[in-house]
GUBA-329868 format. One record per residue: x, y, z of N, C-alpha, C, O, CB in turn; residue in one letter. Coordinates in pm, whole numbers, plus 50000, padded with zeros to 5 digits. Each point is the difference from the previous one (the first is absolute). Glycine has a CB too. Example, Ala and Ser with C-alpha at 12.3 -4.5 7.8 and 13.67 -1.06 7.14 Angstrom:
BEGIN
513194943150780499115011950000500905012050000501044999850066497074988550059A501545022249803500825011950006499235010950073500515011150017500674982649768S
! end
This chain:
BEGIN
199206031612390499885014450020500415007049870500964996249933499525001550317X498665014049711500124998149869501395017850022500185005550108496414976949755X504105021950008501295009250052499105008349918499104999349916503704989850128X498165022550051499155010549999501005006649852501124996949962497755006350360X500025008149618500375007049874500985009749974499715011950007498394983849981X502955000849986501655007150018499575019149993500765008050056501064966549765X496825030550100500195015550039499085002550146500095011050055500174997649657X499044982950337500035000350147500885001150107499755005950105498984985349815X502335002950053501034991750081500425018250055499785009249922501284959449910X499345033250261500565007150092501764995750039500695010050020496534992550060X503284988249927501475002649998500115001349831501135005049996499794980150255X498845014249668500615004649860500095016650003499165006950057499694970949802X502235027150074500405013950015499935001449819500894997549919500925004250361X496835003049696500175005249883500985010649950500745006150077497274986849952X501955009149825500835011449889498735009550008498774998750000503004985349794X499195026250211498555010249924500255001049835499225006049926500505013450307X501234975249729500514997549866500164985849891501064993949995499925024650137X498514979849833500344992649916501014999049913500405010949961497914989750085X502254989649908501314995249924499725006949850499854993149899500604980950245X499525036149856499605004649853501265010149946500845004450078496274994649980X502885004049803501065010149942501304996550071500234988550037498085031549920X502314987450056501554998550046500124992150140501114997150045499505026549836X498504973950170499914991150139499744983849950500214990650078498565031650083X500724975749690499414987649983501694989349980501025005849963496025006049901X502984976550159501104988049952500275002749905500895008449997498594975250085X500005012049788500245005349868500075014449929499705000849881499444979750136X501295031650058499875010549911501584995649983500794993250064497025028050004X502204989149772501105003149975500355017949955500605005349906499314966650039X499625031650134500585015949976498825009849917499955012249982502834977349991X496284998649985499635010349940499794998249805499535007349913501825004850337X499274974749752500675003049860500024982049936500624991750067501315035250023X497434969349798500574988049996500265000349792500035009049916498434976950384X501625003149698499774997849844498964995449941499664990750072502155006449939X497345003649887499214996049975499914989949881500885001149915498685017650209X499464971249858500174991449902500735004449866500854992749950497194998550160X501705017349851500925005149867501255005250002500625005949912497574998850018X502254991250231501275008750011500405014150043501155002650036498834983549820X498945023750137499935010450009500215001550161499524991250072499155011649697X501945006650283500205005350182497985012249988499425008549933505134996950112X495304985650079498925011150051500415004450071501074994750027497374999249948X501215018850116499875003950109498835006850016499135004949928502984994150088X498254999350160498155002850069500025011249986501105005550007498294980350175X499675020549798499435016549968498555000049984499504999249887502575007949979X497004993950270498344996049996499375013649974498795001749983501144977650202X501495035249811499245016049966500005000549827499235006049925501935009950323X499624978349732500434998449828498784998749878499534989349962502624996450143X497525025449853499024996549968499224992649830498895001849950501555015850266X500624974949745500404987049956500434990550027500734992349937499275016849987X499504990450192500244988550121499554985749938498935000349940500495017650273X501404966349796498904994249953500174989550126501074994350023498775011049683X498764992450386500184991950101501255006950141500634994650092498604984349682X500615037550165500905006150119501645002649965500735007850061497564978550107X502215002849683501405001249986500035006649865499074998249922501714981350224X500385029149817500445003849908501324993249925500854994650070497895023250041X501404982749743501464999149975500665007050011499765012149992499954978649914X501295004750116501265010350089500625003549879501005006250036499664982150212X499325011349604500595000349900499085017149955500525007949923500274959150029X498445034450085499095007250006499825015350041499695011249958499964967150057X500855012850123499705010350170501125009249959499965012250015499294969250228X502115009549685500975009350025500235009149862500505011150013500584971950173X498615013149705499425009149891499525013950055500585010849988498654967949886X499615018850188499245013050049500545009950115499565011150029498584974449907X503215005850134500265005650090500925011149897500075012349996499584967550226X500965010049703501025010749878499635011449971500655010350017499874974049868X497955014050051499445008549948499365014350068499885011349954500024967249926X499745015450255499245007850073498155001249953499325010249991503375002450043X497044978249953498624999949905499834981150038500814990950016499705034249720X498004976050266499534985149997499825000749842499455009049936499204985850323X502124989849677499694996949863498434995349929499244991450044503255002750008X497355012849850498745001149916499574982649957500954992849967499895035749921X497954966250113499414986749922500744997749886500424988649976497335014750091X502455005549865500825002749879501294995249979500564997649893498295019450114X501684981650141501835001149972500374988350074499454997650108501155029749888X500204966249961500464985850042501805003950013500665007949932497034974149913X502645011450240501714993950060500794995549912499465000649889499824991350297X501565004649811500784992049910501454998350054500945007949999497615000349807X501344976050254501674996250071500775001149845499394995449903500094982550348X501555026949733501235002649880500764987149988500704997149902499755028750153X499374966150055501064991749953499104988950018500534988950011501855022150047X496234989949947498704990650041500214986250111499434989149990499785017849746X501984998050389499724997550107499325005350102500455009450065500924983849857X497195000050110499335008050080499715002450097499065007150034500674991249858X501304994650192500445007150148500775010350012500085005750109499824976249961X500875022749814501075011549946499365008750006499435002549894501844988949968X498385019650275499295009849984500705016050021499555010450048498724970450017X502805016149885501035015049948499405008849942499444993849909502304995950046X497965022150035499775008649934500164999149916499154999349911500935008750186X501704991449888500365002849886499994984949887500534998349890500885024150251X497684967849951499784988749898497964998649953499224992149947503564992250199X497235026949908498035005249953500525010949924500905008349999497114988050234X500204996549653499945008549873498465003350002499204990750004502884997649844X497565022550150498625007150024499584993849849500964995349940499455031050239X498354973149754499294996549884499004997849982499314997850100501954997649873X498345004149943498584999049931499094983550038500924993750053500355024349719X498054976750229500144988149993500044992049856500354988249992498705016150231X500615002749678500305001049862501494994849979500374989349952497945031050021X502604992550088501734997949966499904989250088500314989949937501165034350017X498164972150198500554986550052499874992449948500844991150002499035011650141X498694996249757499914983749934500704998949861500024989149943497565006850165X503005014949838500804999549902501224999650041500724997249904497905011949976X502124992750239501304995950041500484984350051501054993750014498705030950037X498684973149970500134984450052499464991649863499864988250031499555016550264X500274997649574499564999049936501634993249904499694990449930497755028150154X503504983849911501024999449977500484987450029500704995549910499315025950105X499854970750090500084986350021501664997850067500714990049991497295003849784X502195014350266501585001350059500495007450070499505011150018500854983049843X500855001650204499905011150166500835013649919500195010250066500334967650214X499905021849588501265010749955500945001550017500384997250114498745010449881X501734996949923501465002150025500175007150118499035003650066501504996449708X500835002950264500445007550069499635017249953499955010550064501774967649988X498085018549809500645016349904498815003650008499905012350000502044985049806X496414993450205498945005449971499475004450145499195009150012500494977349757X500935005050367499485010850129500825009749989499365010550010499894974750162X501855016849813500655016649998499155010349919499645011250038502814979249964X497255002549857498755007949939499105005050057499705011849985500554977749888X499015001050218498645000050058500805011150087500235011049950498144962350036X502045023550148500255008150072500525016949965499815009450077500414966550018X500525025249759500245014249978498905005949954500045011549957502104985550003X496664995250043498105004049930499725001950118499335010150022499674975049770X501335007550311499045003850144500665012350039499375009350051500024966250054X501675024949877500855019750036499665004249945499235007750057502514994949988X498215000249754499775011649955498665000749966499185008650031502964993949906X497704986249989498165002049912499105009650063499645010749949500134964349996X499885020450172498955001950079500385008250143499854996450117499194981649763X501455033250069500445011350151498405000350060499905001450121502455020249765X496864977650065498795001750100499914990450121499455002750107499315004949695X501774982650171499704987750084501184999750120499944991650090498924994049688X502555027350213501214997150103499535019550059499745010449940502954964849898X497485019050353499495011450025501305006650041501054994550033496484998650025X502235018649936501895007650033500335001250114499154995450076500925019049769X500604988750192501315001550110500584986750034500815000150093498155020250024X500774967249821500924986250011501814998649921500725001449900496364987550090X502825007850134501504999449906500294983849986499044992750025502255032250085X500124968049846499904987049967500324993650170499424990350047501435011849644X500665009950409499234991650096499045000650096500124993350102501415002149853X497445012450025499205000050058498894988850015499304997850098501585022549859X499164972449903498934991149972500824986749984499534989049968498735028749916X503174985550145500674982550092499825003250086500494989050025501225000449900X498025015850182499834999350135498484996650007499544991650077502445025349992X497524988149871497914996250000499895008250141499744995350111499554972649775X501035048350072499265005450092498935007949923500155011649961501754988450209X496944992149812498645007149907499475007850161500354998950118498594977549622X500295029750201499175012250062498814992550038499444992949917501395027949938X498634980450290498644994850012498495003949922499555011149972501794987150231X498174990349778498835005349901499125005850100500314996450113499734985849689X498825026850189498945003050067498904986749965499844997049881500805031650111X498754965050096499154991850009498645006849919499224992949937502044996850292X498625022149781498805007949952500415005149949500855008150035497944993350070X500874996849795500715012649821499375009949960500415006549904500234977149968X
! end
């Protein structure tokens, strides 16, 4: 007798859902690492989305800023750990200055991130948006971006 085809079957009590996104075994929040090390996160409105995820090294730049970042402008971990996604350890730049900072062949002194970092405060006031204070941005309470800019 040959069995009958399991979406026939009548005692099976289907899902109207499938095991997908935050319901699936393997999610993790949302968020993983990627071969180079870098943290993605899911963001499928983002519209530098790649495959739906963004870098989170990124996301939170722009949240700083209040502005989605230009083709033009690249990240920069300060202490070039790149799960280190502190604010105050991102450096907005050129991709020009990134490849001339990595161009250097060394992670730097102590004396040359204090450098860097008193360039990411003063150089470039265009790039720090106002009313932040220092603890405002240890706590990482950024402002929500508008999905539509």
């Amino acid at each position: 007798m040959p069995k009958e085809l399991a979406s026939k079957r009548k005692d099976i009590e289907w899902k109207e859902k499938l095991n997908t996104g935050e319901f699936a075994s393997n999610y993790s929040g949302g968020k993983y690492i990627d071969d180079k090390g870098y943290v993605r996160v899911l963001n499928p409105e983002h519209p530098r989305n790649i495959k739906g995820y963004v870098y989170e090294h990124r996301l939170l730049m722009e949240k700083y800023l209040g502005r989605f970042l230009q083709p033009w402008e690249t990240v920069h971990h300060i202490n070039e750990i790149k799960v280190d996604n502190r604010v105050e350890n991102l450096f907005l730049c050129t991709v020009k200055e990134h490849s001339a900072i990595h161009k250097e062949g060394r992670k730097g002194t102590p004396e040359q991130r204090d450098r860097m970092r008193k360039m990411a405060k003063n150089v470039k006031p265009h790039t720090r948006k106002k009313g932040y204070t220092k603890k405002s941005l240890k706590e990482k309470n950024f402002p929500k971006l508008d999905k539509n800019p």
